[in-house]
C-alpha positions in Angstrom: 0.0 0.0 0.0 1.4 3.0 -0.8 0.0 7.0 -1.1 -2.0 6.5 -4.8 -3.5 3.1 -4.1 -7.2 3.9 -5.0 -9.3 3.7 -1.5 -10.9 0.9 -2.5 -8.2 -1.5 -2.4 -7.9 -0.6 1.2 -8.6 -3.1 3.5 -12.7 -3.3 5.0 -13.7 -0.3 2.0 -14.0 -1.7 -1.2 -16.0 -0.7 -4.2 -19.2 0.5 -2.5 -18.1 2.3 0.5 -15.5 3.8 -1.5 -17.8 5.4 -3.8 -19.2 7.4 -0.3 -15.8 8.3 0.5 -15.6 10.4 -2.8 -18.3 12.3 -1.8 -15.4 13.4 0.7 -13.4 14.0 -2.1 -11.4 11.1 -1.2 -10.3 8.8 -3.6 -6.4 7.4 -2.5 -4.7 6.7 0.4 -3.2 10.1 0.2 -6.6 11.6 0.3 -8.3 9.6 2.8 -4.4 10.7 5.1 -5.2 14.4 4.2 -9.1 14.7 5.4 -8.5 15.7 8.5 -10.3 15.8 11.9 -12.2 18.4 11.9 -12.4 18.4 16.1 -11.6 16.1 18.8 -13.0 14.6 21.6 -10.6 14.9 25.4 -11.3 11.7 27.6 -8.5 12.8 29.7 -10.6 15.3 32.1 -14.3 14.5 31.9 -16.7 16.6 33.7 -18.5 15.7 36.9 -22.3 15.1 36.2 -23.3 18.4 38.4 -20.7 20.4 36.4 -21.0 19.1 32.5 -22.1 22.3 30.3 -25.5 22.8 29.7 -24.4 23.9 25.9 -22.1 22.1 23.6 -21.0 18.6 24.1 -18.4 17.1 27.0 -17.3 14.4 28.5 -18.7 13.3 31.6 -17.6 10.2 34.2 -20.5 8.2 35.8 -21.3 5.0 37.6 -24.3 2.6 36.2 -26.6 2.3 39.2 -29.7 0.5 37.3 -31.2 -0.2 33.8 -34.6 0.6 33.2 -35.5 -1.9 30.0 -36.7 -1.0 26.9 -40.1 0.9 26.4 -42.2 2.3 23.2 -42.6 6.0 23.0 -44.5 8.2 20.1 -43.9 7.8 16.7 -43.0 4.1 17.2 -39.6 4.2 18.9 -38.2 1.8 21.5 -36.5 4.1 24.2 -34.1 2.4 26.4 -33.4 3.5 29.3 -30.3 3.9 32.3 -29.7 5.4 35.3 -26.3 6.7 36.3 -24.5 9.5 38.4 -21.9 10.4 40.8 -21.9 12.2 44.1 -22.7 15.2 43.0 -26.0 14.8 40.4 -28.1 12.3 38.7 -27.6 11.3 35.3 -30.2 9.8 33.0 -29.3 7.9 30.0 -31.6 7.3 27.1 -30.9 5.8 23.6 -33.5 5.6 20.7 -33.7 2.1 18.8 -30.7 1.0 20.4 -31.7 -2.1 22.3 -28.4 -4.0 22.6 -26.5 -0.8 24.6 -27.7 -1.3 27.8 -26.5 -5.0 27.7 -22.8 -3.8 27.2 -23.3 -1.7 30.7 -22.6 -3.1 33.8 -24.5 -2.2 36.8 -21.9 -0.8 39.7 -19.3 0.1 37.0 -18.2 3.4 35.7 -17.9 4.7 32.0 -17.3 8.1 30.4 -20.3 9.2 28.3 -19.7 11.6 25.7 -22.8 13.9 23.9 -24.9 17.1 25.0 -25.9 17.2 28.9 -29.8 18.4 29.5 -31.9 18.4 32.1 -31.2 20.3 35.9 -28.9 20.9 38.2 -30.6 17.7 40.0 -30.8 15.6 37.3 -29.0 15.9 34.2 -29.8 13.9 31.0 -28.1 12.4 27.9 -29.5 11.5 24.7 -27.3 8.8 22.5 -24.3 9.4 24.2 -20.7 7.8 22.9 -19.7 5.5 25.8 -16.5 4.2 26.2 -15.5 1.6 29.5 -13.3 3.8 32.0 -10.3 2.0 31.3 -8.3 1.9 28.1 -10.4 5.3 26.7 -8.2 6.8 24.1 -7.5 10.0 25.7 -8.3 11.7 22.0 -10.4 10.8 20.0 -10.8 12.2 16.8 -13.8 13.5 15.3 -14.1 13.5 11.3 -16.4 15.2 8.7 -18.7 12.4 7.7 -21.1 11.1 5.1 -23.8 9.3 4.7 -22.9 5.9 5.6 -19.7 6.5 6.9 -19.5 8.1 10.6 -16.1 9.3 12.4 -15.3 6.1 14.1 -14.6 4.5 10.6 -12.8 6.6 9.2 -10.7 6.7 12.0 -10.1 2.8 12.2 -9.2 2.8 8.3 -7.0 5.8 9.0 -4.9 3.6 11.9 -4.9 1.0 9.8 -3.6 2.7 6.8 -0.9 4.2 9.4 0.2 0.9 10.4 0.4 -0.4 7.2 2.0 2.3 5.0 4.8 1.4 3.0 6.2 4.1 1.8 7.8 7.0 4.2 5.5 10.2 3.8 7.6 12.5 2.4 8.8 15.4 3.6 8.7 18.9 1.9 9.4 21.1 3.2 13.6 22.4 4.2 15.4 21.1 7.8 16.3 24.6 8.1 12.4 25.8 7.5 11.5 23.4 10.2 14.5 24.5 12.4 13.2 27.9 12.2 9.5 27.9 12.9 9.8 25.1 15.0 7.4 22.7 13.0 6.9 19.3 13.3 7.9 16.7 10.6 5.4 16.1 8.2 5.5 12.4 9.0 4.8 13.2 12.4 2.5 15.9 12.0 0.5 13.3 9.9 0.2 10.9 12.6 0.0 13.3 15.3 -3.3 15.5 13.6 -5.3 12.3 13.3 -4.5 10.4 17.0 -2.4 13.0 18.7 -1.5 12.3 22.5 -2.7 15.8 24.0 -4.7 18.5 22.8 -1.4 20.4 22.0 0.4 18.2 20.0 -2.9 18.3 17.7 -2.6 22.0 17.7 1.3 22.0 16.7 0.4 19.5 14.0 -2.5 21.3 13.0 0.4 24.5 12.7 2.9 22.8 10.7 0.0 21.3 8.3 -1.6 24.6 7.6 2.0 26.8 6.9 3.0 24.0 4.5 -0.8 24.4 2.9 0.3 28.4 2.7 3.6 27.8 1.4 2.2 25.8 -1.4 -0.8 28.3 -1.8 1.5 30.5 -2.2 4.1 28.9 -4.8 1.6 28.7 -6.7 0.3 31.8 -7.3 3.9 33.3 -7.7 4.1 30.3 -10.6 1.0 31.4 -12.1 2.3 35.1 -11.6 5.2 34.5 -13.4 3.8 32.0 -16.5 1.8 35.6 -17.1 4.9 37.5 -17.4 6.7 35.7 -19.9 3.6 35.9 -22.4 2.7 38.4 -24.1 -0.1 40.3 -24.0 -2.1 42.9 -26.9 0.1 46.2 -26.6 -1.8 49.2 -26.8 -1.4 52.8 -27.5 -2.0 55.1 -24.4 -5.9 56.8 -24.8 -6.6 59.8 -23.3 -10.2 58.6 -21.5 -11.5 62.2 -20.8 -14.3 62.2 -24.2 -15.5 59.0 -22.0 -15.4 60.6 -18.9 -17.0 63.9 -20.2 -19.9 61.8 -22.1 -20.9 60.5 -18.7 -24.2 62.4 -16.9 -21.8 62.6 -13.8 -18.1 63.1 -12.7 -16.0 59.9 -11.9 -15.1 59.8 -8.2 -10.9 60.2 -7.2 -11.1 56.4 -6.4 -12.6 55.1 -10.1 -10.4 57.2 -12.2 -6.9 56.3 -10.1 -8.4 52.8 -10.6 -9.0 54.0 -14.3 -5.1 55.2 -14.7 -3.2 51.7 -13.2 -5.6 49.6 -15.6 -4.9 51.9 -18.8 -1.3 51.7 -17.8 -1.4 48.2 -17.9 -3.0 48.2 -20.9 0.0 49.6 -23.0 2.6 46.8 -21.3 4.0 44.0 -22.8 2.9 41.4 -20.6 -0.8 40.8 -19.7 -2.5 42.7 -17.1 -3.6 40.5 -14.0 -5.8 42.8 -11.9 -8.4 42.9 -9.2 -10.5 46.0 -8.8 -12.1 45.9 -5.8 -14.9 48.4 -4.2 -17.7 47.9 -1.6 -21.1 47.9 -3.0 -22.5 50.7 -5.4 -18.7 51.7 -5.3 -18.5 51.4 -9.4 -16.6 49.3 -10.5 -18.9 49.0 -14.0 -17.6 52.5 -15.2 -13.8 51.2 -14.7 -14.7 48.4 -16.8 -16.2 50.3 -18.9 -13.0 52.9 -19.3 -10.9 49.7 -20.0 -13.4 48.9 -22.6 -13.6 52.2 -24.4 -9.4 51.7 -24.5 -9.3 48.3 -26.0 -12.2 49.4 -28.7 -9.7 52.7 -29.6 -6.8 50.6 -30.2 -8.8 47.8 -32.3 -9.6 45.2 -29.3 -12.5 43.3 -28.6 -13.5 42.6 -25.1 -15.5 40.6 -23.3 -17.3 40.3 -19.4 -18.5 37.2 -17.7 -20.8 37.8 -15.2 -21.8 34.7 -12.4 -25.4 34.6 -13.8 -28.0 35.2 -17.0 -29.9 38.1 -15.3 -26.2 40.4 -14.1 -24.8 39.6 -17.5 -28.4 41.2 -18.9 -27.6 43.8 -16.4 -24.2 44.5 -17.1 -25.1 44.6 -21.0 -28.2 47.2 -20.4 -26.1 49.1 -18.4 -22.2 49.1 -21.0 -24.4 49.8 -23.9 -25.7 53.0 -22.7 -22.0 54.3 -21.8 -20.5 52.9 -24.6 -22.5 53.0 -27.7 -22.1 56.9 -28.6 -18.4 56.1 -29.3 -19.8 53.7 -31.5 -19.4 50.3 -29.3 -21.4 47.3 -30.5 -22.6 45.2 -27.6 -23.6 41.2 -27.8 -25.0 39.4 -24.9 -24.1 35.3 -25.0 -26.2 33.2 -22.8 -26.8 29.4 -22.3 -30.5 30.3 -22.5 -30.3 31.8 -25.9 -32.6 30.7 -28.7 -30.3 29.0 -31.6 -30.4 31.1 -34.6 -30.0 34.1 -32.0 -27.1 32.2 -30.2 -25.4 31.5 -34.4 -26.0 35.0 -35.1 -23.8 36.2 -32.4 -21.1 33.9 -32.4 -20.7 35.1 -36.0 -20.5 38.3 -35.2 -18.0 37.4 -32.3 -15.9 36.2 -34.7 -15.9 38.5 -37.3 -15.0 41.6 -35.0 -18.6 43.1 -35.8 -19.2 43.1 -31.9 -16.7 45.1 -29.7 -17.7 44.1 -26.5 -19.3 40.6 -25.5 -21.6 39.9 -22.1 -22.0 36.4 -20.8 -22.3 33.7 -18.4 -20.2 31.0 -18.2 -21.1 30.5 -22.0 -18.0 32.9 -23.4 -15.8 30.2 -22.4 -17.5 27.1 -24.4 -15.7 25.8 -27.5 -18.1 27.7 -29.9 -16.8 31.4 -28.8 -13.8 32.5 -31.3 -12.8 35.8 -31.1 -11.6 38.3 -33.9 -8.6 40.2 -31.4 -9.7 39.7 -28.2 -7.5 42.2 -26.2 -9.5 42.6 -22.5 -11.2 39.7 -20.5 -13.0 41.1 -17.3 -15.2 38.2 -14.9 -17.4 40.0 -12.5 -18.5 38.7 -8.9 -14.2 37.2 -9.2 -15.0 35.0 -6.1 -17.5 32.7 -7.9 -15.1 32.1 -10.3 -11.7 29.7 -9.5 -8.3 30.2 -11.2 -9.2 27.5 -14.3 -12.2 30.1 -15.3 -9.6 33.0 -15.7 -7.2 30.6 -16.9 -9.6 29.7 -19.8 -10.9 32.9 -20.4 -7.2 34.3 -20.8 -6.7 31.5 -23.8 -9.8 32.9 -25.6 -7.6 35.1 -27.3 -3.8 36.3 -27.7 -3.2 36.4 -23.8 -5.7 38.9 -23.5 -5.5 41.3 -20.3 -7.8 39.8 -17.8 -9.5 42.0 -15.0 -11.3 40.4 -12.2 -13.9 42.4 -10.1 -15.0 41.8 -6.6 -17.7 43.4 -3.9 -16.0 42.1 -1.0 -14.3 44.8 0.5 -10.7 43.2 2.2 -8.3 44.8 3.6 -5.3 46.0 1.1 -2.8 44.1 3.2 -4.8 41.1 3.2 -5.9 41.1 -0.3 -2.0 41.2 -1.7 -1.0 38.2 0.7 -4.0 36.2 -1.0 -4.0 37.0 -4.6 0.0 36.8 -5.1 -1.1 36.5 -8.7 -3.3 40.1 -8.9 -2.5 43.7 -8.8 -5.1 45.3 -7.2 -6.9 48.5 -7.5 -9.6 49.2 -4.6 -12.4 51.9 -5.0 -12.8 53.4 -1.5 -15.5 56.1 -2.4 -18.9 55.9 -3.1 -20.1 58.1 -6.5 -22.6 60.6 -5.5 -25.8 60.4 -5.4 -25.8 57.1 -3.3 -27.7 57.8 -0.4 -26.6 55.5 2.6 -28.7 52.7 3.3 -30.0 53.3 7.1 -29.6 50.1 9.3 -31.2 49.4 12.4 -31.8 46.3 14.5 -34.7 45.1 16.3 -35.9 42.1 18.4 -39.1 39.8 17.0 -40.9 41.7 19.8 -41.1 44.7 16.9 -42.1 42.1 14.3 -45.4 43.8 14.0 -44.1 47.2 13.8 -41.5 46.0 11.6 -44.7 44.7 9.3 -46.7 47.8 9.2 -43.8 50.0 7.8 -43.4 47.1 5.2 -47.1 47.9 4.3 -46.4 51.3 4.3 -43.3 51.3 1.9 -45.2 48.6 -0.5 -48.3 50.7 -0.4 -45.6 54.2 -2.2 -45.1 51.5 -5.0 -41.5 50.4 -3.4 -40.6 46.6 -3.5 -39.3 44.8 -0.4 -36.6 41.9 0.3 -37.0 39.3 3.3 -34.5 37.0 4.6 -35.4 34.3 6.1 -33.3 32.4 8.9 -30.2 30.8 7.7 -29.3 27.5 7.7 -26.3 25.6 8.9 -24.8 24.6 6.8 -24.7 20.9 8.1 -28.4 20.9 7.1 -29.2 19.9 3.8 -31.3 22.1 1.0 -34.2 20.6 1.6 -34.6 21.7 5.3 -33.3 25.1 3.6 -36.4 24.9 1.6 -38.9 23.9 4.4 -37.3 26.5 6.5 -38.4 29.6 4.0 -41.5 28.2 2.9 -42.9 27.8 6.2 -41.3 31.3 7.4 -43.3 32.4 4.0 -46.5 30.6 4.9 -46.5 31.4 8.9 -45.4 34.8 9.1 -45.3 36.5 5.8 -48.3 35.7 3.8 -50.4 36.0 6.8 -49.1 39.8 7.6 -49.1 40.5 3.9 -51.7 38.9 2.6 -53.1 41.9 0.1 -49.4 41.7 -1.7 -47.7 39.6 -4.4 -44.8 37.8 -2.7 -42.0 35.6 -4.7 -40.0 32.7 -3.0 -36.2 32.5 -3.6 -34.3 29.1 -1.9 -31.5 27.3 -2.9 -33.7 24.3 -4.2 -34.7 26.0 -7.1 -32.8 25.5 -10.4 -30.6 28.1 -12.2 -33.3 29.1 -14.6 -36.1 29.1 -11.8 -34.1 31.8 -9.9 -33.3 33.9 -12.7 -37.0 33.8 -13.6 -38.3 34.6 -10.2 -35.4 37.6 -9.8 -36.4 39.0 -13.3 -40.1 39.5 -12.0 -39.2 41.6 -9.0 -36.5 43.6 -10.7 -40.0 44.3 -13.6 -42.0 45.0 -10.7 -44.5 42.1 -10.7 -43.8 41.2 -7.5 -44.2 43.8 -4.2 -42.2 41.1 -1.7 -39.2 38.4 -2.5 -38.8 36.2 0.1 -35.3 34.6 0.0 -32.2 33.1 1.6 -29.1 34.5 1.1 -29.3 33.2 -2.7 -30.1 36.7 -3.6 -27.9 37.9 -6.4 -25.1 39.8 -5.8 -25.4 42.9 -7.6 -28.5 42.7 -9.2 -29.9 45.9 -9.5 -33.6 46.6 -8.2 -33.6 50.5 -7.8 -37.2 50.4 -6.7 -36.7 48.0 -4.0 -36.3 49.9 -0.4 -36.3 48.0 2.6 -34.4 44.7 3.3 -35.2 42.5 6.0 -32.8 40.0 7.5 -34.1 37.4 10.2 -31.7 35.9 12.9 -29.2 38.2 11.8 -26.8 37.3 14.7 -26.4 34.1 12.8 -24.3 36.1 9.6 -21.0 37.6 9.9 -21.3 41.5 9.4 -19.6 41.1 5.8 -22.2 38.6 4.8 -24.5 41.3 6.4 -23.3 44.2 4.6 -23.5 42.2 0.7 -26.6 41.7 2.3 -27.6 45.2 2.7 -26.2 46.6 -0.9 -29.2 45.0 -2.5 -30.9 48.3 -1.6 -30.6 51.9 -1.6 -29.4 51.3 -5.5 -32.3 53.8 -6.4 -31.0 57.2 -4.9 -34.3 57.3 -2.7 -34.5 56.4 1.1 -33.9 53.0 2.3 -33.8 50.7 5.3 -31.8 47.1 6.0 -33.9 45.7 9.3 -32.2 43.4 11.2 -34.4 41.1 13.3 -32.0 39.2 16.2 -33.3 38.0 19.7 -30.0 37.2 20.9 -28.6 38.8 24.1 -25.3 37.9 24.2 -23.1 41.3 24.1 -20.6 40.5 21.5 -23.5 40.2 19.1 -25.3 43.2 19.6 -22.0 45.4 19.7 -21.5 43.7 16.2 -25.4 44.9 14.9 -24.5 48.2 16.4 -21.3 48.3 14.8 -22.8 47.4 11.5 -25.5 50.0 12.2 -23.1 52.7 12.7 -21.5 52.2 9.6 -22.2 51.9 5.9 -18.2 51.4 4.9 -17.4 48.2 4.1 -13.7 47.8 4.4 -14.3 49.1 8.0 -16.8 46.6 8.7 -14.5 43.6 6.8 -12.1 44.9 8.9 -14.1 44.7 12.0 -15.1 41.2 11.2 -12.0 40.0 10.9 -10.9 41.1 14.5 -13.9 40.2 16.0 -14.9 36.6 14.4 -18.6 36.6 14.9 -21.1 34.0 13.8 -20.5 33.2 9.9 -17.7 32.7 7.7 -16.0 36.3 5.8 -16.1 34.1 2.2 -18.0 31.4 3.7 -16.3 27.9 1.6 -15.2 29.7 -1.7 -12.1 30.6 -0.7 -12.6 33.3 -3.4 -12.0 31.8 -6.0 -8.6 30.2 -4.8 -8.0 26.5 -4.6 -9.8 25.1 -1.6 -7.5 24.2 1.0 -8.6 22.1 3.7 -7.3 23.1 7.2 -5.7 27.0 6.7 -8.1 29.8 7.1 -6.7 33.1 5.2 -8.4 34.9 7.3 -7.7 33.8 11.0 -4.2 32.2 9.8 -2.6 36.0 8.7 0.6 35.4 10.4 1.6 32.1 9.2 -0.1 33.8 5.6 2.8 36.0 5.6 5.6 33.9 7.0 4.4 31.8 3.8 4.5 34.4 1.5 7.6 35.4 2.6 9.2 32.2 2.1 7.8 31.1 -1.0 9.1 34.8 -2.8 13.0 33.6 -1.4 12.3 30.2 -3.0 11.1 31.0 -6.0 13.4 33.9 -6.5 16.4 31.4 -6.2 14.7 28.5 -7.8 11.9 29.5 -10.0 11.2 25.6 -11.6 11.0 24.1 -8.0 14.1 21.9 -8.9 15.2 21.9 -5.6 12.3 21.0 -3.7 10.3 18.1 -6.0 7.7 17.3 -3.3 6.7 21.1 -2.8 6.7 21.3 -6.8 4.2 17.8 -6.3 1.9 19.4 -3.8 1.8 22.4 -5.6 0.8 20.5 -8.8 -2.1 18.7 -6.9 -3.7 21.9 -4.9 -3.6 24.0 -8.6 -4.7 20.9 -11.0 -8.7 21.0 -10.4 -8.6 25.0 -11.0 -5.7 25.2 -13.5 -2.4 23.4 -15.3 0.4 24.2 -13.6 2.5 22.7 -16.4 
């Protein structure tokens, strides 16, 4: 058995239970040796029964004192039934369909119980606890992501046993005098030390090692990628004075958008291919930079060409380039999956015989069919749904066109150049004028009924209103995402707003579904959209002036703030309502800090200090590879330690010769999103 040996071939899997383990993305030995715990359980120092945490799970040490038998409850379950404790409290066990446990207990005997203590100070309560005899408990235990069909305690036997059985050292990538310095663990032991480590601490100093390696290869990567880009070249342009642009526009560019404007037209006249991220909070407008770079590529001859995440923004983005840009003579072709065929021919000809300057799409501009005449600029909207392979594609459209990536989540300048080591970056920091802040306040359910009449109220001037409904974990699947807004729509909503046309919005619904049911409110045929957070970034609804968000405390204030940029795109007066009954201080500092405040770098700032509930990018990884234990945004300082590193590599030994396990791992975290070859 070695590293590649297909999971199947492992001892106790075989064909069927390996097909779950792909849905972990695991599909070698290597894989199944990288999915890592993602927490563990400490046997070492349970909890008395009178002092186990009401909230979370723990471990807690009891004595068996009797066993109640087996009964029938509701529903048609068997409920079985134990008693236990200690000298300070009572402890009731119960287990559902689980007949045989109680047999494995012996009266007069103690055990360690692990799972979520109920009940009272008197007596406490445990439902399906893990039990383990009080001698020869593993002191950690790891606890793994799971599937369906496969639980933690599996994975962890085939993990020992693959351990064991290894034949092959795992090999080791990174320097002795890396490790020397920053203290890290081997990778060998940091391998088996993550999955069955003998303290707490020694998981955390694996867990260290593991994610600066992750960072160092992140970041190898990108500076690969980086430098690939430099040693094309790219569509050289003459330098265009952008002022009869400017000047055509019905209002002056802010200071941010036209020092954005300047470092992407000075890119434009360079050799190699421009590789930039323009970033800027919501409403910050980004379009009319795009739209600058476009007027330039048309001057000197260039086609371009914007993806956009979805069918309605690229519709958007289309409406809105074709008014700036068709005075100077700028034709304009939207490409969609949905298009009709002789529509969808008619364009593509036109693609490819230069007779449109500037081409809108969806994911469809990068299917086999597109040719461009000269493609010169390539710009992908919403960057973060879109991974490295996208750009990558797009950018072989044409002669290494200059690629431009745009993004509405505000990070921190610092941050951003640690993460995208293969983007400039050019950050809009103003809002254009005319915006009118979106005013925020936060409420508890208590003011539900208020919260409703003002809805009325708004709806009844002819505006349009947004409601979120709770979020889910994300643990949960789609389907309890679905029951969860429905019955929020039936139970609160319809019934409080019952004269009113309301549209639903979940993540169930398919691609064209969603489009269809955002397309009637942006038209106006609906007064109320009830959604989760599948609303579209940057959609533009101008008449829509109030946004409601439900359980707010359960987002991070980023997530909140995207959130809130749905409205106030109109230049009227509106309102983001946030509806939290939590009473814990940290969260209502963070709604009052998010209340105070309509600039989003400040509040992506604030959210990274103060890691509330929620993720700042959620799973994406914006657009990066995924990488399964660093966090870029809690894990700056080994970020930087990486990126420091990785530059003094590669600027000695930019083909990796020297270090043929880093150039491995850096091959395997960049081949799903691009060839690294």
């Amino acid at each position: 058995m070695n590293l590649s040996t297909p999971i199947q071939y492992v001892k106790g899997i075989g064909p069927k239970t390996a097909e779950r383990f792909h849905r972990l993305d695991v599909e070698t030995v290597g894989d199944l040796l990288c999915l890592y715990p993602r927490d563990y359980v400490d046997y070492s120092h349970p909890s008395t029964v009178a002092t186990a945490p009401f909230e979370g799970n723990c471990v807690v040490r009891a004595e068996i004192y009797s066993k109640q038998g087996e009964t029938r409850v509701k529903g048609g379950k068997k409920m079985t039934k134990v008693m236990a404790g200690d000298s300070s409290a009572m402890l009731e066990l119960i287990w559902f369909n689980n007949p045989y446990i109680a047999e494995k207990l012996v009266v007069g005997q103690e055990y360690l119980f692990f799972g979520k203590a109920g009940g009272n100070l008197d007596k406490r309560v445990m439902i399906a606890p893990v039990m383990h005899p009080l001698t020869g408990a593993p002191p950690i235990t790891p606890i793994y992501p799971q599937t369906e069909g496969i639980n933690s305690t599996f994975i962890g036997r085939c993990v020992s046993m693959i351990l064991s059985e290894l034949e092959e050292e795992i090999p080791e990538p990174l320097p002795l005098e890396m490790l020397q310095r920053y203290r890290l663990l081997s990778k060998k032991t940091s391998v088996h030390a993550i999955h069955f480590p003998a303290s707490l601490e020694q998981a955390m100093a694996a867990r260290r090692r593991l994610i600066f390696e992750e960072l160092l290869v992140l970041q190898l990567g990108l500076l690969l990628l980086r430098s690939r880009d430099k040693q094309t070249t790219a569509p050289v342009m003459k330098p265009i004075d952008p002022t009869p642009f400017f000047d055509s526009l019905p209002f002056r560019p802010t200071n941010a958008q036209q020092r954005a404007c300047e470092e992407i037209l000075q890119d434009l006249t360079q050799k190699t291919p421009m590789n930039r991220l323009l970033q800027g909070d919501v409403g910050s407008g980004k379009t009319l930079v795009a739209a600058a770079a476009v007027y330039v590529a048309f001057q000197n001859g260039f086609q371009s060409v914007l993806m956009a995440p979805t069918e309605i923004l690229a519709r958007q983005h289309a409406s809105t380039l074709e008014k700036m840009l068709s005075p100077f003579g700028v034709q304009t072709a939207l490409l969609t999956g949905g298009m009709r065929v002789a529509a969808k021919r008619e364009t593509l000809a036109a693609i490819a015989e230069g007779n449109a300057h500037l081409i809108v799409g969806t994911h469809a501009v990068l299917s086999d069919g597109v040719q461009f005449s000269n493609l010169g600029v390539a710009i992908t909207d919403e960057q973060h749904r879109f991974g490295v392979q996208q750009r990558q594609t797009l950018a072989r459209k044409g002669q290494t066109p200059h690629i431009l990536v745009m993004s509405a989540t505000p990070i921190p300048r610092t941050l951003a150049l640690l993460m995208y080591g293969d983007l400039d970056i050019s950050i809009l920091d103003e809002l254009p004028p005319g915006r009118t802040p979106v005013k925020t306040l936060a409420i508890t359910s208590k003011k539900r009924g208020d919260m409703f009449q003002f809805l009325e109220e708004q709806i009844e001037t002819g505006r349009q209103v947004y409601l979120v409904c709770p979020l889910i974990e994300e643990s949960e699947r789609t389907s309890a995402e679905m029951k969860s807004v429905k019955s929020y729509l039936e139970d609160v909503v319809r019934p409080l707003l019952s004269n009113y046309r309301i549209g639903l919005m979940h993540g169930k619904l398919k691609p064209k579904e969603k489009e269809a049911v955002m397309q009637e409110f942006k038209e106006g045929l609906l007064d109320v959209l009830v959604s989760t957070t599948v609303i579209e970034v940057g959609v533009d609804v101008p008449n829509a002036t109030v946004m409601v968000i439900e359980n707010a405390e359960r987002y991070g204030l980023s997530a909140l703030h995207q959130l809130r940029g749905r409205v106030g795109r109109g230049g009227g007066e509106s309102w983001c309502i946030l509806v939290s009954d939590h009473t814990g201080d940290a969260v209502q500092q963070r709604l009052r800090f998010l209340c105070s405040t309509t600039d989003g770098f400040e509040i992506a700032r604030y959210d990274l200090e103060n890691r509330g509930p929620g993720d700042f990018f959620g799973k994406r990884q914006h657009g990066l590879p995924a990488l399964k234990l660093a966090d870029l945004m809690t894990d700056t300082r080994a970020l930087k330690a990486a990126q420091k590193d990785a530059l003094e590599i590669f600027s000695n030994d930019p083909r990796l010769d020297n270090y043929p396990v880093l150039a491995d791992e850096v091959q395997q975290l960049f081949e799903q999103n691009t060839s690294m070859n």
